[in-house]
C-alpha positions as CSV (number, residue, x, y, z in Angstrom):
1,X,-149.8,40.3,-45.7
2,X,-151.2,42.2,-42.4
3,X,-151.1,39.8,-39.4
4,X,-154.7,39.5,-38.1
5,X,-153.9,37.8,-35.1
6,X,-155.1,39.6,-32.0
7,X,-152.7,40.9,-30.2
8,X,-152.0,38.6,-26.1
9,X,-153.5,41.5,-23.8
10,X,-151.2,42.1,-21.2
11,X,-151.6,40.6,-17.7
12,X,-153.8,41.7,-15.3
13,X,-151.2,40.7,-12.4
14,X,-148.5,43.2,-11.3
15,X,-145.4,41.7,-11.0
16,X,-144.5,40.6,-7.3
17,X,-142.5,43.3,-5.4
18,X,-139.0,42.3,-4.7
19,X,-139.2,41.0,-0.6
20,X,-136.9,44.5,1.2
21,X,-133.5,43.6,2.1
22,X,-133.7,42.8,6.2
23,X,-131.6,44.8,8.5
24,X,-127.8,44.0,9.3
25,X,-127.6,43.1,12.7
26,X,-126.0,45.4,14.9
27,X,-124.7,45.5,18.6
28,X,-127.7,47.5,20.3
29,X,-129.8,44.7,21.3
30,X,-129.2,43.7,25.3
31,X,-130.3,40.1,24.3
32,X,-128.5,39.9,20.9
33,X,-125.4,38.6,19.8
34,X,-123.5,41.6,19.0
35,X,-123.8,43.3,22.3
36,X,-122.6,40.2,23.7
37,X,-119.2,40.2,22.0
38,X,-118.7,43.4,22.9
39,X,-119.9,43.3,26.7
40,X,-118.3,39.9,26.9
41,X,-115.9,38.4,24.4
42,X,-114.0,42.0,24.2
43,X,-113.3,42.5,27.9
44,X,-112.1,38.8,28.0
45,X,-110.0,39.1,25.0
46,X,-108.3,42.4,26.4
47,X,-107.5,40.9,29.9
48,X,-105.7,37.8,27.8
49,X,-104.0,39.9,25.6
50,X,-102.5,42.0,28.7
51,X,-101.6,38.8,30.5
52,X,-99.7,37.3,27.4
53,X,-98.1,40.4,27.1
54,X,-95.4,43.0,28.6
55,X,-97.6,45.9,27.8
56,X,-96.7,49.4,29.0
57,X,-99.2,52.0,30.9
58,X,-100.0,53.5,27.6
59,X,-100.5,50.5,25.8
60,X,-102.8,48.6,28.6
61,X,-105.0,52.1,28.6
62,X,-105.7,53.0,25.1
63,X,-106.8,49.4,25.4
64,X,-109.1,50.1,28.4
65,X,-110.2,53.4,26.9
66,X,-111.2,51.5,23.5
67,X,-113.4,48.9,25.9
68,X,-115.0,51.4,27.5
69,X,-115.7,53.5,23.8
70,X,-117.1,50.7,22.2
71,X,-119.2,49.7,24.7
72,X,-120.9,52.6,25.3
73,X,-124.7,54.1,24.3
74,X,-123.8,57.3,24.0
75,X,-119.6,57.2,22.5
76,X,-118.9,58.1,19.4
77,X,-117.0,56.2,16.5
78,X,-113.7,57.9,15.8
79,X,-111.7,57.8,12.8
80,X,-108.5,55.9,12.6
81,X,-105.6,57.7,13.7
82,X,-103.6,60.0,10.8
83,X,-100.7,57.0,10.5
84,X,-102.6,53.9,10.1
85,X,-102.2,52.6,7.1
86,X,-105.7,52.3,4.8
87,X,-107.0,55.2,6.6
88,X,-108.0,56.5,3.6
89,X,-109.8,53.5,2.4
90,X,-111.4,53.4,6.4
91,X,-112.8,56.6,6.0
92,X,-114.8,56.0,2.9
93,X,-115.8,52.6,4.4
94,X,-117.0,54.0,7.3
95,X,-118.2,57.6,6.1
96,X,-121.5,57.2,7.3
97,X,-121.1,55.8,10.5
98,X,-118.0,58.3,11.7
99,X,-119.5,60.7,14.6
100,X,-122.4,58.3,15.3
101,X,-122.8,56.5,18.7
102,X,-121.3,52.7,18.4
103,X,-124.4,51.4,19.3
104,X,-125.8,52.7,15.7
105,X,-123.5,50.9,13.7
106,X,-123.8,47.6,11.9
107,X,-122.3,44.7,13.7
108,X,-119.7,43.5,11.2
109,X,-118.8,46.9,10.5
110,X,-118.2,47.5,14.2
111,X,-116.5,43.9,14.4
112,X,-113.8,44.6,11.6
113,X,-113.1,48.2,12.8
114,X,-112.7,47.2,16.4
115,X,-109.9,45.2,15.6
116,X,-108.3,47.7,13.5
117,X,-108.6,50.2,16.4
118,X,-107.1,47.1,18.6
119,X,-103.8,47.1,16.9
120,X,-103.5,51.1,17.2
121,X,-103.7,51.0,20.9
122,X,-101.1,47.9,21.0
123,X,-98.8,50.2,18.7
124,X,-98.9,47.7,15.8
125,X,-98.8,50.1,12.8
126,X,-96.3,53.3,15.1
127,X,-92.9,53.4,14.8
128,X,-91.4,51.2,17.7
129,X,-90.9,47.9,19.4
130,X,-94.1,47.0,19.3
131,X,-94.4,47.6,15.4
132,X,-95.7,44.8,13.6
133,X,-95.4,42.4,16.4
134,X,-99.1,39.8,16.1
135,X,-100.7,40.8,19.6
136,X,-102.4,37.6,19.5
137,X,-99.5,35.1,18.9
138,X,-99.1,34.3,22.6
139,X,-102.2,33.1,22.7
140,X,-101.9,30.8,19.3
141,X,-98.5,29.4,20.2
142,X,-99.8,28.2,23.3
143,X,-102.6,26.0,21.1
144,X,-99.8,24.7,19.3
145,X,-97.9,23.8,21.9
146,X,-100.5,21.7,23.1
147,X,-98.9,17.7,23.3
148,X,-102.3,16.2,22.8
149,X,-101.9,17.7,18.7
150,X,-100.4,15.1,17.5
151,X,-102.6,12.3,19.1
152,X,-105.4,14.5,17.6
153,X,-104.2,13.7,13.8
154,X,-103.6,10.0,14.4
155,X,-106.7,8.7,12.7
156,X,-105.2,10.2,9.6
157,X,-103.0,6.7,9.5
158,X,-104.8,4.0,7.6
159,X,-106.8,6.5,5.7
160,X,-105.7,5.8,2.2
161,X,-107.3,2.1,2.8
162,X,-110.6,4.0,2.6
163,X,-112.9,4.4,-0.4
164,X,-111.8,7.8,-1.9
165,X,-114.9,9.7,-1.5
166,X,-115.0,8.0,1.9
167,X,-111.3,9.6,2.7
168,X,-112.2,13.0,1.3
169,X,-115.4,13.4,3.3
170,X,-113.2,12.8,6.4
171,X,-110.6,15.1,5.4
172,X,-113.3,18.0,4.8
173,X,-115.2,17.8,8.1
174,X,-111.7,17.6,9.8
175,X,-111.5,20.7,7.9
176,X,-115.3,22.2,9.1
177,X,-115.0,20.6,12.7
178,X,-111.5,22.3,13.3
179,X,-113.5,25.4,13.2
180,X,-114.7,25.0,16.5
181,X,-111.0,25.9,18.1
182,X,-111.6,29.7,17.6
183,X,-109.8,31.1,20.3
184,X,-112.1,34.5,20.1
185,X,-115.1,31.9,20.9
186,X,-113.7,30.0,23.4
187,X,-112.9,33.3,25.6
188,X,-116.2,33.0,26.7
189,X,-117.9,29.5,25.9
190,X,-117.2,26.1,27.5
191,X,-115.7,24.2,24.8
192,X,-117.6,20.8,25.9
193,X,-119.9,20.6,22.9
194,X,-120.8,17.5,21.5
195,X,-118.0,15.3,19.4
196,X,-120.4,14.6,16.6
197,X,-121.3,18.4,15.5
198,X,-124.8,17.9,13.3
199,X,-124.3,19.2,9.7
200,X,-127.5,21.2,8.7
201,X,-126.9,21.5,5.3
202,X,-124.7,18.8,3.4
203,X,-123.5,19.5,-0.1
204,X,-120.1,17.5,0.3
205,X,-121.1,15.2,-2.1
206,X,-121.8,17.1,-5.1
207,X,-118.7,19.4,-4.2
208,X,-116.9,15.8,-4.5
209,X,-118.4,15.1,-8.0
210,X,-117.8,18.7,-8.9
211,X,-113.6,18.2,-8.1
212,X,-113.6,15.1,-10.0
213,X,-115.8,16.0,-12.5
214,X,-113.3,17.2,-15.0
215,X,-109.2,17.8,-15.4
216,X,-108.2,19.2,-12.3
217,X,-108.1,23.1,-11.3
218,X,-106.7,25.7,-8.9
219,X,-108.6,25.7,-5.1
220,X,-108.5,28.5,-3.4
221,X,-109.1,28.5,0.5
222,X,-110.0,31.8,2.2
223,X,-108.9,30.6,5.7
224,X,-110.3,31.3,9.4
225,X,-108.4,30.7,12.0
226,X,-104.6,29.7,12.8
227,X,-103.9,26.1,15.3
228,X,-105.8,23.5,15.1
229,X,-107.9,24.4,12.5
230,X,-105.2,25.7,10.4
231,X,-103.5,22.0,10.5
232,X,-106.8,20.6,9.8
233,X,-107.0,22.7,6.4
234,X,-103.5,22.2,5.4
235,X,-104.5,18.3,5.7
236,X,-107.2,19.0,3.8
237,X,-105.0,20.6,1.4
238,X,-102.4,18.1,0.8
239,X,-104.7,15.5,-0.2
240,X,-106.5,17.5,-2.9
241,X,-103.2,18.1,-4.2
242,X,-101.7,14.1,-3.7
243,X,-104.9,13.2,-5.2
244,X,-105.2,15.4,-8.4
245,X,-108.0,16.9,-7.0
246,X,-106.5,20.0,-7.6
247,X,-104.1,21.1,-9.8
248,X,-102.8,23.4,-7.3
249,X,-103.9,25.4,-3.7
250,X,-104.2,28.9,-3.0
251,X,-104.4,29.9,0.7
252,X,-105.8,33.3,1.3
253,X,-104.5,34.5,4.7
254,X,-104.9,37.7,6.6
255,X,-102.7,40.6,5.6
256,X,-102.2,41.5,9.5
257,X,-103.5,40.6,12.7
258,X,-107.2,40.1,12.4
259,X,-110.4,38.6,14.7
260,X,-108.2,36.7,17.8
261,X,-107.1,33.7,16.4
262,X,-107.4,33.9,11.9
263,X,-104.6,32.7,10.6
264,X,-101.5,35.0,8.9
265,X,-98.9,34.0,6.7
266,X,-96.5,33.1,9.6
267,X,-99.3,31.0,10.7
268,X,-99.2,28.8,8.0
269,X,-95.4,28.6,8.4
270,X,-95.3,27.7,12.3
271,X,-98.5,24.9,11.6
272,X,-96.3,23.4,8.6
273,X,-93.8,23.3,11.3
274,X,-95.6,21.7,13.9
275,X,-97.2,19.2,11.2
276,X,-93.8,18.3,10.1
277,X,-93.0,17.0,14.5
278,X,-95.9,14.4,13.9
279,X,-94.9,10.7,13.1
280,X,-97.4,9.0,10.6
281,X,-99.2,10.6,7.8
282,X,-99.4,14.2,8.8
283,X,-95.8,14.2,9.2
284,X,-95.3,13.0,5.3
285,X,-98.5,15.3,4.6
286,X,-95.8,18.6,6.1
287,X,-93.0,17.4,3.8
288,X,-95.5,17.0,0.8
289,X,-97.1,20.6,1.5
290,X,-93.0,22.1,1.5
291,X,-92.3,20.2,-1.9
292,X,-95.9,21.7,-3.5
293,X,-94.7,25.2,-2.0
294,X,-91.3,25.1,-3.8
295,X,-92.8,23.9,-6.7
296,X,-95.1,26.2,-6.8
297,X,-98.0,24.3,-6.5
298,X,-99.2,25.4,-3.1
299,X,-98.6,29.3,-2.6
300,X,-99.9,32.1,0.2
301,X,-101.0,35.5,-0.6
302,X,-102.2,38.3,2.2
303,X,-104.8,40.6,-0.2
304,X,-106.0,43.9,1.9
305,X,-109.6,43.1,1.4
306,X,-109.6,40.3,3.6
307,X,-109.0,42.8,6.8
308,X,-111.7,45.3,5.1
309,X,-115.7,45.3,6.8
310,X,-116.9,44.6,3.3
311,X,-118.8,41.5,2.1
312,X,-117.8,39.4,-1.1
313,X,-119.6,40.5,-3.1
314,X,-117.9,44.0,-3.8
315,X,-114.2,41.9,-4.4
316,X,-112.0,44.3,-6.0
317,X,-111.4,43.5,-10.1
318,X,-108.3,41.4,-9.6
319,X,-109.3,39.6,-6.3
320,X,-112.4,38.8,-8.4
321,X,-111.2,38.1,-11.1
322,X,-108.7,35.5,-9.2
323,X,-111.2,33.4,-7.6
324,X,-113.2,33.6,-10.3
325,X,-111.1,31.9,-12.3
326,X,-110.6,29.4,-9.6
327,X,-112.1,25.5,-9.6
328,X,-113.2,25.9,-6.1
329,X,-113.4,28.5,-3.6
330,X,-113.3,27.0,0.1
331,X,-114.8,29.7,2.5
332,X,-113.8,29.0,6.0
333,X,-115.5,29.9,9.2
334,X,-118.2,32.0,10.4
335,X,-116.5,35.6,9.3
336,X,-116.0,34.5,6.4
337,X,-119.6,33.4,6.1
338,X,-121.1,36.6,7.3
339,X,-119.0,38.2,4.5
340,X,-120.4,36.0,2.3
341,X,-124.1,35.9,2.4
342,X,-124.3,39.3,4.0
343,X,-124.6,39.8,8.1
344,X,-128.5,40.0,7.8
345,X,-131.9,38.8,9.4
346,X,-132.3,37.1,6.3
347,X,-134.6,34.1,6.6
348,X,-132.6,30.7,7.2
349,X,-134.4,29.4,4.1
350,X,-133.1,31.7,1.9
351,X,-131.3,29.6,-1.2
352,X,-127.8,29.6,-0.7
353,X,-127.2,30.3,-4.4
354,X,-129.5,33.2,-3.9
355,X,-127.6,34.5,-0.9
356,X,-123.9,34.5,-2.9
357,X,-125.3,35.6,-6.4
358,X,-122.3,38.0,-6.2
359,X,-120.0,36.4,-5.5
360,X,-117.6,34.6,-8.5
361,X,-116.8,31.2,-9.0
362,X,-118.3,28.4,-7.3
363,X,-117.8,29.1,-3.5
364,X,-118.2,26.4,-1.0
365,X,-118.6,28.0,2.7
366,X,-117.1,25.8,5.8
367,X,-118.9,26.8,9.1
368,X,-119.3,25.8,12.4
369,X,-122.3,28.5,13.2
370,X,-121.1,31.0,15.8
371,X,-123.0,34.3,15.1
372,X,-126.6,34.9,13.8
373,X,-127.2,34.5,9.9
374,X,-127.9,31.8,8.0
375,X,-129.4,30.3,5.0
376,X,-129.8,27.5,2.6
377,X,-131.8,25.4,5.4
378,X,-134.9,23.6,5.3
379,X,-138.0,25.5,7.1
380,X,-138.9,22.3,9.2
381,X,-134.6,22.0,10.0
382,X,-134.6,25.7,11.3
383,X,-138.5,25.2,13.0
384,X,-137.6,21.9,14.6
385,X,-133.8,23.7,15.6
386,X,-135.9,26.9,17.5
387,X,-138.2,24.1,19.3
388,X,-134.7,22.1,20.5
389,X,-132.1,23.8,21.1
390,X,-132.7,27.9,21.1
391,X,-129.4,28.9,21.3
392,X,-128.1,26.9,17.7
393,X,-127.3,30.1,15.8
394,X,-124.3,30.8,17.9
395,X,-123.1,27.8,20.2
396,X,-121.1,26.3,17.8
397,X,-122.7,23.2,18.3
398,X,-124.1,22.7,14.4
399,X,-122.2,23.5,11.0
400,X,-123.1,23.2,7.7
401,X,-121.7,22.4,4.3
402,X,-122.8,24.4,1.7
403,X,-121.9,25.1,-2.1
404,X,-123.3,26.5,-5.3
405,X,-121.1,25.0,-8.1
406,X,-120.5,26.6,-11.4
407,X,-119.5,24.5,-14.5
């Protein structure tokens, strides 16, 4: 039988265009962020590093000669010298923005690659006493060797009296907070911010139905920075594992020296160490964290990606893979994040789950906000932050909590 229906005309609306992708911020702008780091945070960080130490001539003037590159409206980026290792990669990472004046370049590019051309000058990849040695562990030994650390975990005692969702929302902002003690950021900022640091977006409590929602999994934490924060994490991290919360933890660490303070694997060894001086429950949390290492239970890997200038969402297979597979994926701190959502003027309310659509797994980011992007907020939270405090992108005086949650 012939179907008489008439045929649905089709609509007379086009289809909305897809909103362009915003710029990436770069370092141009005199009033922006990025030209502030690297009029500002660079020059401070180079004097500390030359103070902490025993540098030679050579050393304390590539140094100088790097300041003064990057810096500059007119200098060129260079490519990285013929025996660094992951030239190769560098050079297809940064094969449109070799030749071109600094100024040109995207901010996080210019970020990652500064660093990388840090540990050249330092001779941290040549042949030599200097070879593999962290430029930046004077700087967090001295945070660990701070007395008042101990006194600063002490409210960890009594905790297992609390409500468990109550004790796990303590042990994660512990976690967010300690993200304030970025060494890079307190170069040049007064560190007397407010105790109480607001959370502008708050999804703790579905990423505590999400952990207990089924038989536990792996976590994986992509970590920040080394000292206090790191000890805050690894707190974290030994109570999802005493409670079940996780089957086992995964720290992601930095393959090499990286951003001022983030944390490598030897940081995670010399904070279990300093954990394991404190009396109380951190102490027992330090000999907990050892047992889940030799069992297996707690491990550390260094991937190569996590030094690259790329965002998360071009993972390589098996990196992707790994965290996709993962329970949880814990992204701390504000590189992280701009690797995460992408280093954009994207509008604050963007949807978070939006932002990380490429990204696997359910990620969860950490951040005290220190740098420019964000998203996932209310429009009257980001109008009402503009009117009241102008400076909230980057002060590190707000954080956030955010999580899209798979399965």
């Amino acid at each position: 039988m012939t179907d008489r229906r008439t045929p649905t005309p089709p609509s007379s609306k086009p289809a909305p265009e897809p909103a362009p992708t915003p710029p990436a911020f770069g370092i141009a702008d005199p009033g922006g962020f990025g030209r502030g780091v690297f009029h500002e945070r660079h020059p401070a960080l180079v004097e500390r590093l030359c103070e902490s130490n025993p540098y030679g001539p050579g050393q304390r003037s590539g140094l100088r000669e790097l300041l003064a590159e990057s810096a500059s409206d007119t200098a060129v980026v260079r490519p990285p010298e013929e025996t660094t290792p992951g030239r190769e990669q560098w050079l297809g990472w940064g094969r449109e923005y070799f030749g071109r004046p600094w100024r040109d370049v995207p901010f996080l590019w210019a970020e990652s690659y500064f660093y990388l051309r840090l540990l050249e000058c330092v001779g941290y990849f040549a042949p030599g006493p200097w070879q593999g040695v962290d430029p930046f562990a004077p700087m967090k030994a001295a945070e660990l060797a701070d007395p008042a650390l101990e006194a600063d975990t002490a409210w960890l005692d009594g905790l297992d009296r609390s409500a468990p969702a109550e004790a796990f929302r303590t042990l994660l902002l512990a976690s967010l907070y300690g993200n304030r003690a970025d060494l890079g950021f307190r170069l040049v900022r007064d560190e007397g911010a407010e105790d109480g640091v607001p959370l502008l977006a708050d999804d703790s409590g579905a990423l505590w139905r999400h952990l207990g929602g089924r038989s536990p999994g792996e976590v994986h934490v992509i970590l920040d920075n080394a000292g206090r924060e790191l000890l805050a994490d690894l707190l974290l991290v030994d109570h999802l594992l005493l409670t079940r919360r996780a089957s086992s933890v995964f720290l992601h660490v930095k393959p090499r020296p990286y951003f001022v303070s983030d944390a490598v694997t030897t940081d995670v060894r010399d904070c279990l160490v300093r954990l394991s001086s404190f009396g109380g429950e951190a102490g027992k949390a330090a000999g907990r964290l050892r047992e889940a290492a030799a069992h297996g239970r707690l491990r550390v890997g260094g991937h190569e990606f996590f030094c690259s200038p790329l965002g998360f969402g071009e993972l390589p297979a098996g990196l992707r893979a790994q965290l996709g597979a993962a329970r949880l994926c814990v992204f701390k701190g504000d590189l992280n994040y701009r690797r995460l959502v992408g280093d954009r003027a994207w509008p604050a309310t963007r949807p978070f789950a939006d932002a990380v659509a490429g990204v696997p797994g359910s990620p969860v980011a950490l951040r005290t906000l220190k740098s420019d992007v964000v998203v996932g907020l209310r429009r009257k939270t980001a109008e009402r932050m503009d009117v009241i405090r102008p400076g909230w992108r980057t002060d590190g005086s707000q954080a956030l909590v955010q999580a899209r949650l798979d399965g």
